[in-house]
C-alpha positions in Angstrom: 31.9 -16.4 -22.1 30.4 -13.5 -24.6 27.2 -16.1 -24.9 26.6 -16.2 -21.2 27.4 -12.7 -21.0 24.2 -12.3 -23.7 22.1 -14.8 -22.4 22.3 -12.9 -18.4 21.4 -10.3 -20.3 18.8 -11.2 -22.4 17.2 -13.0 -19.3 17.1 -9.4 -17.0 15.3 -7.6 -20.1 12.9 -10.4 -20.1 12.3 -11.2 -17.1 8.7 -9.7 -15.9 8.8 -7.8 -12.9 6.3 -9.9 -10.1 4.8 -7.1 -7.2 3.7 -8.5 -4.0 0.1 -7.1 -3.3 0.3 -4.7 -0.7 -0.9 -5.6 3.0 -3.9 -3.7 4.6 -2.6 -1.2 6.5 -1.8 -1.2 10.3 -5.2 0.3 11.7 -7.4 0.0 8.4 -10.7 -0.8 10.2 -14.2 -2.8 9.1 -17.1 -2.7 11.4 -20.2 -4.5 11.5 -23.4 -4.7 12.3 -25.6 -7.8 13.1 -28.5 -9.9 15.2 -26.5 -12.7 17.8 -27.4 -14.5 20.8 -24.8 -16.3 22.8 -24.9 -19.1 25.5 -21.7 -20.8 27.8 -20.1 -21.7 24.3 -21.6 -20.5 20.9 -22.5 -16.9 19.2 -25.0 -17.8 17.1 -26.2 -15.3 14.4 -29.7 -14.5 13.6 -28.9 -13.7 9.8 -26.4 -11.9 7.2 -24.6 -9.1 8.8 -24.5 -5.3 7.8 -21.5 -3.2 7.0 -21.3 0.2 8.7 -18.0 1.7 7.9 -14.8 1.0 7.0 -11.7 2.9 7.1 -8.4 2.7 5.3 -8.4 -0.1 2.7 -11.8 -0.9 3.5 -13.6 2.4 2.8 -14.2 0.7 -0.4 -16.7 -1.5 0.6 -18.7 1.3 1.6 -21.9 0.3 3.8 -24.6 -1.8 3.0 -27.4 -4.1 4.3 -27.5 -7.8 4.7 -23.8 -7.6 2.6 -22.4 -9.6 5.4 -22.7 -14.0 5.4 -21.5 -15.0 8.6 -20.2 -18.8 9.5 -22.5 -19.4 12.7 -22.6 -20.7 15.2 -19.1 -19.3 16.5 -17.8 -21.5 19.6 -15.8 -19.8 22.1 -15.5 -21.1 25.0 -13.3 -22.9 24.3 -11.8 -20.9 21.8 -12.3 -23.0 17.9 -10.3 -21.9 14.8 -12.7 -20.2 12.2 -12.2 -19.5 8.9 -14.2 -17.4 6.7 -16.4 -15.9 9.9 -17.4 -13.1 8.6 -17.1 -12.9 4.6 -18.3 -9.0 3.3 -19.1 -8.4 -0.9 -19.8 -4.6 -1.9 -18.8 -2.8 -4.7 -17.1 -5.6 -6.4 -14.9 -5.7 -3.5 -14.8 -8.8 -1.1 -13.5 -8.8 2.4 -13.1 -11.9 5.1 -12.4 -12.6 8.6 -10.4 -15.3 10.0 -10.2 -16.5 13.8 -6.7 -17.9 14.2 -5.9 -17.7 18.0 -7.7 -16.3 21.2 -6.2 -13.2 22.4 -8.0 -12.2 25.8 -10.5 -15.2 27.5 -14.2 -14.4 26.9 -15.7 -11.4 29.0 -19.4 -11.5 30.7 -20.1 -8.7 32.1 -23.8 -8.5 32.5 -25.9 -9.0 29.5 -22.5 -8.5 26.9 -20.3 -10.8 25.8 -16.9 -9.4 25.1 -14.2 -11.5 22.5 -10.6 -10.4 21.9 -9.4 -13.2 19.0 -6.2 -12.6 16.1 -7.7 -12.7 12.7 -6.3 -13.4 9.0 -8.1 -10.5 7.1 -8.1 -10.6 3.7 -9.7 -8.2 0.9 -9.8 -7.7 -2.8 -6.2 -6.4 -4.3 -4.4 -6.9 -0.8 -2.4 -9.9 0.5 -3.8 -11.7 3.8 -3.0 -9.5 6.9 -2.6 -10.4 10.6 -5.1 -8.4 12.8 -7.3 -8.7 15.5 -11.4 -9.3 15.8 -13.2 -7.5 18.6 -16.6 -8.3 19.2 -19.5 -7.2 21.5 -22.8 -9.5 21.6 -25.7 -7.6 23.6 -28.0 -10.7 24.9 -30.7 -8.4 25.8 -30.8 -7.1 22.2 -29.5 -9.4 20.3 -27.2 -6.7 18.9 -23.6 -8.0 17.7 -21.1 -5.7 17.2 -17.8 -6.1 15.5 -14.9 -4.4 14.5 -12.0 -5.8 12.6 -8.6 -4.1 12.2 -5.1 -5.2 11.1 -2.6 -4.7 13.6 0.6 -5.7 11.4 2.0 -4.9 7.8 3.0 -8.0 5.3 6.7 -8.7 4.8 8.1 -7.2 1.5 8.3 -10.3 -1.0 11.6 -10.2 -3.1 10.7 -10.3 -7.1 11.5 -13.8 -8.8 12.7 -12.2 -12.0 15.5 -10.6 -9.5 16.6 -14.0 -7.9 16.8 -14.9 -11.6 19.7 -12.3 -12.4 21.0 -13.5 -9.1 21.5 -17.1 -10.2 22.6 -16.2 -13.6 25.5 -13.9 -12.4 26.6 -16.5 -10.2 26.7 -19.3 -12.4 28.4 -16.9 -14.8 31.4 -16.3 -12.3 31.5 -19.9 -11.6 31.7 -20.7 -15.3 34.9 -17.9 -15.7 36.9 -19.2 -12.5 36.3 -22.8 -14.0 38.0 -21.9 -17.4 40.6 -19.5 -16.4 43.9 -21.2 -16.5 45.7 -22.3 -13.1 49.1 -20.2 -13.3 
């Protein structure tokens, strides 16, 4: 009993503690900037996209030119899974855009295409994050607009080195009740 008493212990000083990354944060917003045309089904992007500003976790990133690769075209209509859509690199920093699911149909309104999708965000240091894409194309300008935020926060992951202790006092208990006498 005294050497599974030592060995628990042994195993909760060793154990290394294991941090989930952080999620970015509810509202944390990227915008960019870009050229885009769109018919009755693609977006298709001229070139590389530009970052403008980004708050929360993506003030990092900073703004730049021609910083942005984008995955053209983009179908939707109807709506395609897309991942890597819009992939950002600045200040050693990198930040993508996922389309997962179509929020709100497409919206013509004139010369402006209007797109409401769900996104898998990810950047550099933060676990992937749920959020949503909005984006504006302007056919008489060829100006594409979009602004990515997340919209939820990651679940807390529990630390392995915890379930480890877990396990260990468990199997300790079941080893005492095994070899204490029936009376």
């Amino acid at each position: 009993m005294k050497a599974l008493i030592a060995a628990t212990a042994a195993l909760a000083l060793s154990a290394s503690s294991a941090y989930a990354l952080p999620s970015i944060g509810a509202g944390d917003t990227l915008n960019v900037v870009g050229n885009a045309t769109f018919d009755g089904v693609n977006v298709t992007f001229a070139a590389s996209a530009n970052l403008v500003t980004g708050t929360g976790a993506y003030a990092g990133l900073g703004t730049c030119v021609s910083c942005v690769t984008v995955n053209t075209p983009l179908e939707y209509s109807p709506f395609t899974n897309l991942s890597n859509l819009f992939v950002a690199s600045n200040n050693g920093l990198v930040a993508t855009v996922s389309l997962t699911s179509q929020v709100d149909p497409p919206s013509v309104v004139g010369n402006d295409l209007s797109l409401n999708d769900d996104a898998l965000l990810t950047l550099t240091g933060f676990a992937p994050t749920l959020g949503t894409l909005e984006l504006t194309v302007n056919q008489a300008t060829g100006i594409a607009s979009g602004s990515f935020s997340a919209t939820a926060q990651g679940e807390a992951v529990p630390e392995p080195a915890g379930f480890a202790v877990l396990g260990a006092g468990v199997l300790g208990l079941a080893a005492a009740r095994r070899r204490r006498p029936i009376s």
